[in-house]
N, CA and C of each residue as an Amber inpcrd file, in Angstrom:
protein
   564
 -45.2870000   8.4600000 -65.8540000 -45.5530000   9.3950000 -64.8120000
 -45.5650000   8.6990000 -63.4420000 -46.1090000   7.5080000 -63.7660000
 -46.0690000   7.0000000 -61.9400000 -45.0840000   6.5590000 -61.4530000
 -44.0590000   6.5400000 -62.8380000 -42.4790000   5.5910000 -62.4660000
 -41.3150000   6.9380000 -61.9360000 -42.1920000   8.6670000 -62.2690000
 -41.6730000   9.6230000 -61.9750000 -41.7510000   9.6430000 -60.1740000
 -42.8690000   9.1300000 -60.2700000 -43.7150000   9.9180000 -58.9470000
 -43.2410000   8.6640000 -57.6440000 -42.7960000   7.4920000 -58.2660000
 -42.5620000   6.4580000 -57.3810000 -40.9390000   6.8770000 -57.2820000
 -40.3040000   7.4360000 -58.0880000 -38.2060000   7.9430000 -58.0050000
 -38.9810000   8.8550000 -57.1420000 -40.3750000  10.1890000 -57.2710000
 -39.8190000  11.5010000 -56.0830000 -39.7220000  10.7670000 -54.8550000
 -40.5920000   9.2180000 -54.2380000 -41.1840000   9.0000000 -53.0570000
 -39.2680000   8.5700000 -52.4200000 -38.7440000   7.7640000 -53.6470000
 -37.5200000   7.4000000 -53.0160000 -36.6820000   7.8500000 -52.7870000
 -36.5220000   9.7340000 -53.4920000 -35.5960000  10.9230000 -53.3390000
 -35.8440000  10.9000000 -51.4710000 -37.4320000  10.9340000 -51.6860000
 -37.8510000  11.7830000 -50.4270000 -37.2700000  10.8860000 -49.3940000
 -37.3740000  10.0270000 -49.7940000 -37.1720000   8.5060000 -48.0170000
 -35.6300000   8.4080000 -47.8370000 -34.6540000   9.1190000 -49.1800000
 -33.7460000   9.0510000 -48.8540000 -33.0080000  10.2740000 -47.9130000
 -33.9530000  11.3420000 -48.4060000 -33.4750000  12.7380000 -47.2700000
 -33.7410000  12.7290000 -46.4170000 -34.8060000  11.8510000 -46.3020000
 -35.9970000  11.3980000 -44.7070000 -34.3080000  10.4810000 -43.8900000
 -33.9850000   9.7650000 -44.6990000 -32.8420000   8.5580000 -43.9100000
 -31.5640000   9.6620000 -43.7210000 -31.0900000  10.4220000 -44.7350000
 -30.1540000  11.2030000 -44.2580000 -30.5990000  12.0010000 -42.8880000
 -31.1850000  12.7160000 -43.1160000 -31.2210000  13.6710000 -41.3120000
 -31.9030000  12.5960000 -40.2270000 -32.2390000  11.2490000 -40.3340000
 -32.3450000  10.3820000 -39.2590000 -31.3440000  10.1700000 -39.2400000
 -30.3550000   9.7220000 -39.9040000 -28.7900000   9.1570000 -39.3210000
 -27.9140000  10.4680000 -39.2020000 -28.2120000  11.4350000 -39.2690000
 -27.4720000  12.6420000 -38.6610000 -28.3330000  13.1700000 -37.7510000
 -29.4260000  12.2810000 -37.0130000 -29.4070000  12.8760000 -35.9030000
 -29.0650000  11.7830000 -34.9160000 -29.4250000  10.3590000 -35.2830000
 -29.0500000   9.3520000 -34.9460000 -27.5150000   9.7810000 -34.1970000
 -26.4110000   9.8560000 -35.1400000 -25.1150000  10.0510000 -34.8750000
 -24.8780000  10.9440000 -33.8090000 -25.8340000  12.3530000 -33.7370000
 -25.7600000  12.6820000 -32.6920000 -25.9480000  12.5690000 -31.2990000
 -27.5190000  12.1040000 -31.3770000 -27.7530000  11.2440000 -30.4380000
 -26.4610000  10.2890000 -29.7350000 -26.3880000   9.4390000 -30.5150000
 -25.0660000   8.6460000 -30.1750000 -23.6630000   9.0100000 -29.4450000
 -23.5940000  10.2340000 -30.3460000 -22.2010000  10.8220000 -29.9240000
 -22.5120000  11.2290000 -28.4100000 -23.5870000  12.2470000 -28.4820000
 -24.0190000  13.0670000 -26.5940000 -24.0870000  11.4870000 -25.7250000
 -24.3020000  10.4460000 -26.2360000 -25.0890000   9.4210000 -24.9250000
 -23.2500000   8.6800000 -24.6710000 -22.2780000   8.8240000 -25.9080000
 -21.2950000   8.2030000 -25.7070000 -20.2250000   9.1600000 -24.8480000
 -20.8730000  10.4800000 -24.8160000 -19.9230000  11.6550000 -24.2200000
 -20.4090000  11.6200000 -22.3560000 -21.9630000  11.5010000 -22.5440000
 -22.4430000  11.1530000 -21.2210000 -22.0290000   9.9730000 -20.3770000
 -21.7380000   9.1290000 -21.1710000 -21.2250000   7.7740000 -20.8840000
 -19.7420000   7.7810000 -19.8130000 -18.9310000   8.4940000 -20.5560000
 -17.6460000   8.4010000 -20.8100000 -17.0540000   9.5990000 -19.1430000
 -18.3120000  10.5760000 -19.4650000 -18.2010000  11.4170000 -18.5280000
 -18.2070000  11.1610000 -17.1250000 -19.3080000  10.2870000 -17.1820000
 -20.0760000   9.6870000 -15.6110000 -18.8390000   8.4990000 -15.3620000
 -17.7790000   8.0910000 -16.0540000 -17.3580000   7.3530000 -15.4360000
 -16.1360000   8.0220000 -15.6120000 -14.9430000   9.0050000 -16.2480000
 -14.0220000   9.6590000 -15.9670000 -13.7950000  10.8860000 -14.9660000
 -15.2420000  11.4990000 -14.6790000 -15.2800000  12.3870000 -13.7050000
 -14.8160000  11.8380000 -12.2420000 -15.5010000  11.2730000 -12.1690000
 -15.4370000  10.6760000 -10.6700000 -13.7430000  10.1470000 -10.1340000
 -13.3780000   9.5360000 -11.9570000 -11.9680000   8.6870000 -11.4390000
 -10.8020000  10.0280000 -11.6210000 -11.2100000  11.1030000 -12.0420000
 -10.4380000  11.9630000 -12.2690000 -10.2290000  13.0470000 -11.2600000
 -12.1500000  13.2230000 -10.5250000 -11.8100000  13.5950000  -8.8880000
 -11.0340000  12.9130000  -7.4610000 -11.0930000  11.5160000  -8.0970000
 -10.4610000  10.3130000  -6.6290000  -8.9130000  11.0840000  -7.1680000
  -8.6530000  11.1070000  -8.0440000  -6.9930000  11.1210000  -8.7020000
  -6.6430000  12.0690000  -7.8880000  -7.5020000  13.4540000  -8.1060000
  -7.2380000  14.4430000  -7.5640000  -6.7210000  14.8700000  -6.1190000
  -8.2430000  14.6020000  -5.7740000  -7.8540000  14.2980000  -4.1070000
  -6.8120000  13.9540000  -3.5870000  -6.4920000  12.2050000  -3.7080000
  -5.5360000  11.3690000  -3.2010000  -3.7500000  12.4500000  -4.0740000
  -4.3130000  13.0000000  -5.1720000  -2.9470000  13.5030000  -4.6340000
  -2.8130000  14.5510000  -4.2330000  -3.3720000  15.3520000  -4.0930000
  -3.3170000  16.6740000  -3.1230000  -3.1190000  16.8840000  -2.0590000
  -3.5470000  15.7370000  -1.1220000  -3.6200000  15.3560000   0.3490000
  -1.7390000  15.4990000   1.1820000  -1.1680000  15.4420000   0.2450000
   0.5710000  15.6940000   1.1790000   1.0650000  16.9320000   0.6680000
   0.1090000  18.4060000  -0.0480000   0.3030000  19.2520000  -0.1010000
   0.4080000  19.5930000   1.2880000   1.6130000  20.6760000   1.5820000
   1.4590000  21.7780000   2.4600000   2.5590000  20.8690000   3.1010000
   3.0190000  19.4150000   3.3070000   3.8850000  18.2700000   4.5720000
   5.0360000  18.1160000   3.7300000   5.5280000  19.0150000   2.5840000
   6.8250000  18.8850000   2.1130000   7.8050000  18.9290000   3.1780000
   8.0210000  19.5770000   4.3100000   8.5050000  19.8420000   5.0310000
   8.0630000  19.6100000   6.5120000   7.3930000  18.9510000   6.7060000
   6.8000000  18.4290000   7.9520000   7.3730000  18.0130000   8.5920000
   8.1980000  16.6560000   8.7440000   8.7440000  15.8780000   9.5310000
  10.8910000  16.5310000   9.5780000  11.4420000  16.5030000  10.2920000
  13.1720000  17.1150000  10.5570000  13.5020000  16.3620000  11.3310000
  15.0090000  15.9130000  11.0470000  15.7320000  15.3400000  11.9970000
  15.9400000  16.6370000  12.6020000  15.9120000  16.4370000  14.1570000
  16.1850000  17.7310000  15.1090000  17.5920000  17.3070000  15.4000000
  18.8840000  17.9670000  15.1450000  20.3440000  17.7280000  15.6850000
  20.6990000  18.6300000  16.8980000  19.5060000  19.3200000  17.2040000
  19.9620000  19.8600000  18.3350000  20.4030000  19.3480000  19.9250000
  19.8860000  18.3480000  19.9700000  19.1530000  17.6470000  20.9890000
  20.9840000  16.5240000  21.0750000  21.1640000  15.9850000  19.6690000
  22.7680000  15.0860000  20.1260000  22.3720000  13.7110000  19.7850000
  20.8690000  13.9480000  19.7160000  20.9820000  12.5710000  19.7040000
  21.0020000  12.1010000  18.1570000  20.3070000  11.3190000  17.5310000
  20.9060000  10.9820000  16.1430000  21.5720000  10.4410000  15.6430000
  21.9660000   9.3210000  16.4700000  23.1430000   8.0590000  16.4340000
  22.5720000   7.0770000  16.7810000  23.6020000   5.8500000  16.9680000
  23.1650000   4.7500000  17.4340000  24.0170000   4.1570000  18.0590000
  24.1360000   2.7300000  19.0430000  25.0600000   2.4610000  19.6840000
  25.5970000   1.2210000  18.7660000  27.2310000   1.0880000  18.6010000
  28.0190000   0.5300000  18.1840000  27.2270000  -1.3620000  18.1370000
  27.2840000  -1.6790000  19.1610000  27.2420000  -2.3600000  20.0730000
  26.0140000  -3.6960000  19.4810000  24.5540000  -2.7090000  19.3850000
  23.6050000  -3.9200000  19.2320000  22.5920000  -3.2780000  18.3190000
  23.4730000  -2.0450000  17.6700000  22.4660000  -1.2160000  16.4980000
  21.1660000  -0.7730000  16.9310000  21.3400000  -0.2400000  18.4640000
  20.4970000   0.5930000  18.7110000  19.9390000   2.3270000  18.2960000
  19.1530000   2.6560000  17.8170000  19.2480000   3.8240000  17.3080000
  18.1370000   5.1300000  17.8050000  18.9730000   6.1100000  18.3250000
  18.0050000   7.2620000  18.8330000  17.8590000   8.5040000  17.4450000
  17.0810000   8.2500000  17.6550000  16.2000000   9.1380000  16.3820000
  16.0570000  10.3640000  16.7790000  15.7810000  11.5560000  16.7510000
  15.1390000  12.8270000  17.3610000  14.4940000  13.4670000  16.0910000
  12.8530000  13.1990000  15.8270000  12.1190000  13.8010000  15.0570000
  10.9480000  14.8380000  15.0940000  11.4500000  16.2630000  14.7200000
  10.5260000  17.4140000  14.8540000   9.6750000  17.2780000  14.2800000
   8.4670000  18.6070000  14.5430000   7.4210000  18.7890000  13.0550000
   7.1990000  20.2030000  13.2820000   6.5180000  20.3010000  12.2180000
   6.7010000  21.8760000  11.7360000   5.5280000  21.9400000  10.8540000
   5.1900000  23.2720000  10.9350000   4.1470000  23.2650000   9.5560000
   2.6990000  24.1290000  10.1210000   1.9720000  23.9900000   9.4620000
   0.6570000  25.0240000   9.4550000  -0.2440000  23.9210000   9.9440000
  -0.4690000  23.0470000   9.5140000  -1.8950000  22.3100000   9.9560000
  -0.9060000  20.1470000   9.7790000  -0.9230000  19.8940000  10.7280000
  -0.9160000  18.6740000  10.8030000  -1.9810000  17.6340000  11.3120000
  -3.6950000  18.1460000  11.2870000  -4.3910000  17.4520000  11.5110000
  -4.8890000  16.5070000  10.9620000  -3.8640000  16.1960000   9.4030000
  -4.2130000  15.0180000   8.6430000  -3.3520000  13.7990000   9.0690000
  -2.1900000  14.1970000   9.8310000  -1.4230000  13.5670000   9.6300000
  -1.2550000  12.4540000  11.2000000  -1.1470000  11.2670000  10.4760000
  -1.2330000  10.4930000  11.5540000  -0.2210000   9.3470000  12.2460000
   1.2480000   9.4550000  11.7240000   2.0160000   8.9770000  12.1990000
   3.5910000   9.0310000  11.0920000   4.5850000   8.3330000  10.9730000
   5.7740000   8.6330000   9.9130000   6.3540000   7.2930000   9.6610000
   6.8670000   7.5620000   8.5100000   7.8820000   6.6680000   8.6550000
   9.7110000   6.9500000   8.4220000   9.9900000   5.9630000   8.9960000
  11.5760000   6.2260000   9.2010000  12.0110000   4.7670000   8.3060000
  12.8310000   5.0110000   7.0610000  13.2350000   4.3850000   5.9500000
  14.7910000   4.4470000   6.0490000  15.2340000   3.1990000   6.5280000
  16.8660000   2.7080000   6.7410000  17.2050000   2.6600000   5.2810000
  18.2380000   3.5560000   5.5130000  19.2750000   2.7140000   4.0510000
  20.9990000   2.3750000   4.4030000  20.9730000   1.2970000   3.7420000
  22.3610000   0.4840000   4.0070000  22.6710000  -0.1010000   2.4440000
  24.1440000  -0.1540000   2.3850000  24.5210000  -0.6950000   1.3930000
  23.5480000  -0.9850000   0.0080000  22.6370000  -0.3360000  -0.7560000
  21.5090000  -0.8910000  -1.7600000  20.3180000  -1.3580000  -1.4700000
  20.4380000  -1.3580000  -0.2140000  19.0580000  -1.6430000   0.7510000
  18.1210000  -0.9640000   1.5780000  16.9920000  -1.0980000   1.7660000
  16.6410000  -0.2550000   2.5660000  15.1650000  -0.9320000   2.8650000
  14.6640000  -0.3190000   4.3060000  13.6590000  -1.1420000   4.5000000
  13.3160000   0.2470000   5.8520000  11.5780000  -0.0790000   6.0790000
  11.1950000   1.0800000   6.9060000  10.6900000   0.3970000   7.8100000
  10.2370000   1.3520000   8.7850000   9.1990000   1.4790000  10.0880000
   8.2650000   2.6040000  10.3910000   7.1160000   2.0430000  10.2860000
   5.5820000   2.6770000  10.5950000   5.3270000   2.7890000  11.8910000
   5.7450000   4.0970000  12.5140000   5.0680000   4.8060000  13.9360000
   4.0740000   5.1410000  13.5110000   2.8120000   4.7910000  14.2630000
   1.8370000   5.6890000  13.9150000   1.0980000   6.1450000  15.6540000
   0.8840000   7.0900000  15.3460000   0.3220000   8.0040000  17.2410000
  -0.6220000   7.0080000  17.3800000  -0.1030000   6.7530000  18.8980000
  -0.9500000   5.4610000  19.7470000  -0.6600000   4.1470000  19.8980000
   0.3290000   3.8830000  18.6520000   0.8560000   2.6010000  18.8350000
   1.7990000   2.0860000  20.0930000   1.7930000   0.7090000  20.0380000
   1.9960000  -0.1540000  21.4590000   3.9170000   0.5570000  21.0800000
   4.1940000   0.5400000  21.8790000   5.5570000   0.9020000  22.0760000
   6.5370000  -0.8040000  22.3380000   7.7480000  -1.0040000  22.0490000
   7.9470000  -2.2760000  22.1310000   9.8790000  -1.7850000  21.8300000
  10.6140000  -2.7090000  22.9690000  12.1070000  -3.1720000  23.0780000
  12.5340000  -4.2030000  22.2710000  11.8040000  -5.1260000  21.8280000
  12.3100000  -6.1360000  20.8550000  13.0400000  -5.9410000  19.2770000
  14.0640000  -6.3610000  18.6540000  14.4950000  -6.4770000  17.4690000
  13.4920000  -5.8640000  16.5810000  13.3960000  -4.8380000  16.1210000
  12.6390000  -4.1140000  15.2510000  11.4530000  -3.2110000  15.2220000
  11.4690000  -2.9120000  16.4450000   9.8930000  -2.2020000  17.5220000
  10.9170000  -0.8020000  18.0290000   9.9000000  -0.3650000  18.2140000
  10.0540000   1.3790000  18.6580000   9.2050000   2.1110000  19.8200000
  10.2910000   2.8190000  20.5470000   9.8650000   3.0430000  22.2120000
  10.1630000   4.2540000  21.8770000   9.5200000   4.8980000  22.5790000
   9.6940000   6.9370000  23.0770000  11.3190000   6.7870000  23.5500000
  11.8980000   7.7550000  23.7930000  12.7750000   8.1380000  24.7890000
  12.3000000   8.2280000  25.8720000  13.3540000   7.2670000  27.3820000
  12.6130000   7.7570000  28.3780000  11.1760000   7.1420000  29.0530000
  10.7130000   6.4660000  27.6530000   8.9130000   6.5150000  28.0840000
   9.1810000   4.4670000  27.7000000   9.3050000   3.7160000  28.5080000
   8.8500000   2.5700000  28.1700000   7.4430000   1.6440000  27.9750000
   6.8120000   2.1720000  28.3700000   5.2910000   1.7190000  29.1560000
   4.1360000   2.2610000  28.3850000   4.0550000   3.5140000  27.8680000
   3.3030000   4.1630000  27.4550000   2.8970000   3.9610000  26.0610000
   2.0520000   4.3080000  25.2060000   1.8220000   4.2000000  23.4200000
   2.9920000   5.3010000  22.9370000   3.2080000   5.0910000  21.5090000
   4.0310000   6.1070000  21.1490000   2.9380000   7.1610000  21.1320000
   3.7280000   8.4190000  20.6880000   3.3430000   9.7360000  20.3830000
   4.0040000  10.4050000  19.5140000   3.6100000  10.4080000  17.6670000
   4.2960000  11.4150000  16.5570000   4.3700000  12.8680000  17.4320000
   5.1740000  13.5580000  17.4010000   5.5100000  15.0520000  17.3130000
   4.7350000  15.5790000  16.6450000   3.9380000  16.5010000  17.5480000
   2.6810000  17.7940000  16.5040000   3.6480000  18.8940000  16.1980000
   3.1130000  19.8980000  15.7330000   3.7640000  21.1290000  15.0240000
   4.2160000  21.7200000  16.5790000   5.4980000  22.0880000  16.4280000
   6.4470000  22.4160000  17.3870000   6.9100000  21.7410000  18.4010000
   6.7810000  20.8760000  17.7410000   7.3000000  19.3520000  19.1390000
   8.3730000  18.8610000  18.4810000   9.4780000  17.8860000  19.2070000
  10.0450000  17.1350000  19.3650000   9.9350000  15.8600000  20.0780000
  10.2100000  14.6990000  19.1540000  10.2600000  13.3510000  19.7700000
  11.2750000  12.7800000  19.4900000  12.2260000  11.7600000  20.7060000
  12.9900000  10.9880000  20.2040000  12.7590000   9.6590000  20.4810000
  12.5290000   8.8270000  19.5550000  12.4020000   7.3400000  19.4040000
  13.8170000   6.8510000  19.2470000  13.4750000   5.6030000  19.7030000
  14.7130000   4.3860000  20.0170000  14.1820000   3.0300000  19.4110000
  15.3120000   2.9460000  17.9120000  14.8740000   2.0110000  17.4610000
  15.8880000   0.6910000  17.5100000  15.6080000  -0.8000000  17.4710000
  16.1690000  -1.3810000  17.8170000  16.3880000  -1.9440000  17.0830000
  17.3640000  -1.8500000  16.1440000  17.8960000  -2.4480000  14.5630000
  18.7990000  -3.6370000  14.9110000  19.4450000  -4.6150000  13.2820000
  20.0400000  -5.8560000  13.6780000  21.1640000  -5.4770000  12.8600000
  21.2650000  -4.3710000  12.2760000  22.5720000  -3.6020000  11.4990000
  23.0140000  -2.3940000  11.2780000  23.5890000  -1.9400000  10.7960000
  24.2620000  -1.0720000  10.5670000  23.7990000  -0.2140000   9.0670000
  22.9030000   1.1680000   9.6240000  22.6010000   2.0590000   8.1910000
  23.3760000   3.3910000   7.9500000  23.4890000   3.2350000   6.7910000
  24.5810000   4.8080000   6.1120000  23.4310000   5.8250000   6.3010000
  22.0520000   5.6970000   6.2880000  20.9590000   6.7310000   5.9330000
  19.7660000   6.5660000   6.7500000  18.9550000   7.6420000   7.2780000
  17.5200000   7.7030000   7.5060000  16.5640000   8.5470000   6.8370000
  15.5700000   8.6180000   6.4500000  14.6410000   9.2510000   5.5700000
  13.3980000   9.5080000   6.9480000  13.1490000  10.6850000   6.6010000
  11.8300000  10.3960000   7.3590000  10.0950000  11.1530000   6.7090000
   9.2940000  10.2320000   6.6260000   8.3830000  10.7200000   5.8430000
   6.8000000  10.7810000   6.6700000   5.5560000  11.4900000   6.4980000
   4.5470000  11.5230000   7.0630000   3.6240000  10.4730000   6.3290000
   2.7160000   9.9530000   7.3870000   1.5210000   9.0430000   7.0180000
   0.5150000   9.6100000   7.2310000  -0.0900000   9.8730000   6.2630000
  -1.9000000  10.2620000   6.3640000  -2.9110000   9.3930000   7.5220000
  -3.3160000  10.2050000   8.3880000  -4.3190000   9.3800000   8.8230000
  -5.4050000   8.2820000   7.7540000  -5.5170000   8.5590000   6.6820000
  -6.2550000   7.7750000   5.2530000  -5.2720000   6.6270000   5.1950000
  -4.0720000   6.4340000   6.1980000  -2.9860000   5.3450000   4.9940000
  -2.2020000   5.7470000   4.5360000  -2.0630000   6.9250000   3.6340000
  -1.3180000   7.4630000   2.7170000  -0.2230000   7.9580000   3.1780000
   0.9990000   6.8780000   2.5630000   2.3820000   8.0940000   2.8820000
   3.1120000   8.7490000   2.0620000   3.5660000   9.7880000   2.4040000
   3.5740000  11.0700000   1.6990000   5.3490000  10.8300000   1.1390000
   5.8420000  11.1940000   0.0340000   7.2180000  11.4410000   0.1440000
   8.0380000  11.9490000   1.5610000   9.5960000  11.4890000   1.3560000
  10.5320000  12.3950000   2.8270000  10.2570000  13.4730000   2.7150000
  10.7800000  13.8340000   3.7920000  10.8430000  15.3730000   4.0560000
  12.2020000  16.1170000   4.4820000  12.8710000  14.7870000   4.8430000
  14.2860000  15.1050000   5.4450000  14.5710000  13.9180000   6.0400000
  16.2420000  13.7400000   5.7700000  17.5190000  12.4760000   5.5530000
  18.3290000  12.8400000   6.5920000  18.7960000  11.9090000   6.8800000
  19.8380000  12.3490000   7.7590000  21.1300000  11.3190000   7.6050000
  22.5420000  11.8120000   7.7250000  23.3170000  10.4050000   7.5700000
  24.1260000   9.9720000   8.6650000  23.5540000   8.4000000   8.8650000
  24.1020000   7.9600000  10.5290000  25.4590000   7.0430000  10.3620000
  26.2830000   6.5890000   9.3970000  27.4140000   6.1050000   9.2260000
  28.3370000   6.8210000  10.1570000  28.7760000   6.1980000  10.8700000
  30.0940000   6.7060000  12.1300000  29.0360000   7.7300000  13.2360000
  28.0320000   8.0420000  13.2250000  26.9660000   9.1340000  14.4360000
  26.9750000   7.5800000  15.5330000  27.5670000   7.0610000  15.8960000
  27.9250000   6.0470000  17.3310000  27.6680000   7.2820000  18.5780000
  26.9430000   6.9600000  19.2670000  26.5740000   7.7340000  20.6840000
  27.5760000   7.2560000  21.7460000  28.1180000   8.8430000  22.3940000
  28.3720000   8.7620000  23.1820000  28.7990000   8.0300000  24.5930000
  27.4780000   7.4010000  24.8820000  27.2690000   7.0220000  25.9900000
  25.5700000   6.3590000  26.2180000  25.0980000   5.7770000  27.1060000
  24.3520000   4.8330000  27.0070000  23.0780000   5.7210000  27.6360000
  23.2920000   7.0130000  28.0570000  22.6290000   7.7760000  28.3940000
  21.1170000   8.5390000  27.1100000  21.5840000   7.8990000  25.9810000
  20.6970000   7.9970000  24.9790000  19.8250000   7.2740000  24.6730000
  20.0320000   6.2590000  25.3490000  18.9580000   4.7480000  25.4640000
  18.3400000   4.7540000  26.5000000  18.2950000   5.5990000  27.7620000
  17.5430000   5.3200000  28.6000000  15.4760000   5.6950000  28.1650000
């Protein structure tokens, strides 16, 4: 009888151990779900954000061809740019870039509003405006920059920069192979 009564105590300690390790497990599981949460939420809101931010600037930045200019001179690969903007709200946006392509190559330049303006081999001046900081084009503006390249590009891209840093895909290409200007009246 006591060898009965000592098997019920070990039935019992064993049902006692089953629903501790099924609650155990649960326990476990919620603290590994809490875990997992507190650190994928957050990286899954940054994700978010950062890419949402060039919604609405698909179309922001245009080569403007109205204007003529959009070439460059033969001569010393000078290049007049003429870049619009357009759009509903550009108060994120804080400057562009203009992405040369030549032969398999390609390489850019970062205007950003306020920057020192500059005539030297690879620097960028307003039209017109030598002296002054640049100025990106707000929504319904036009700007033409003069850039001072050391070759010859088949292509321009032009894309927006987030005031954050962030630059956004083009928005619009333009192709400058044989667009040689006129006259020197585009460089002033």
């Amino acid at each position: 009888m006591v060898w009965k009564l000592e098997l019920n105590k070990i039935k019992s300690k064993r049902g006692l151990s089953s629903v501790i390790a099924t609650i155990s497990l649960v326990l476990l599981s919620v603290v590994a779900v809490g875990i997992l949460a507190g650190i994928l939420v957050p990286f899954i809101n940054n994700q978010l954000n950062e890419g949402t931010q060039c919604v609405g600037l698909e179309n922001h930045f245009y080569f403007e061809e109205e204007f003529g200019y959009n070439c460059y001179r033969n001569s010393d690969y000078m290049y007049a740019i003429s870049v619009g903007a357009q759009g509903d709200d550009d108060s994120n946006v804080g400057g562009l870039i203009l992405a040369f392509k030549s032969e398999g190559e390609s390489f850019s330049v970062e205007i950003n509003d306020g920057d020192a303006v500059g005539s030297s081999e690879g620097e960028v001046r307003m039209l017109g405006i030598s002296e002054s900081n640049i100025e990106i084009p707000k929504r319904g503006e036009v700007r033409t920059f003069i850039y001072n390249g050391d070759k010859a590009v088949e292509a321009i891209d032009v894309a927006p920069i987030l005031k954050s840093g962030k630059s956004c895909t083009p928005t619009d290409s333009i192709k400058m192979l044989g667009e040689i200007c006129g006259d020197d009246s585009a460089f002033s």
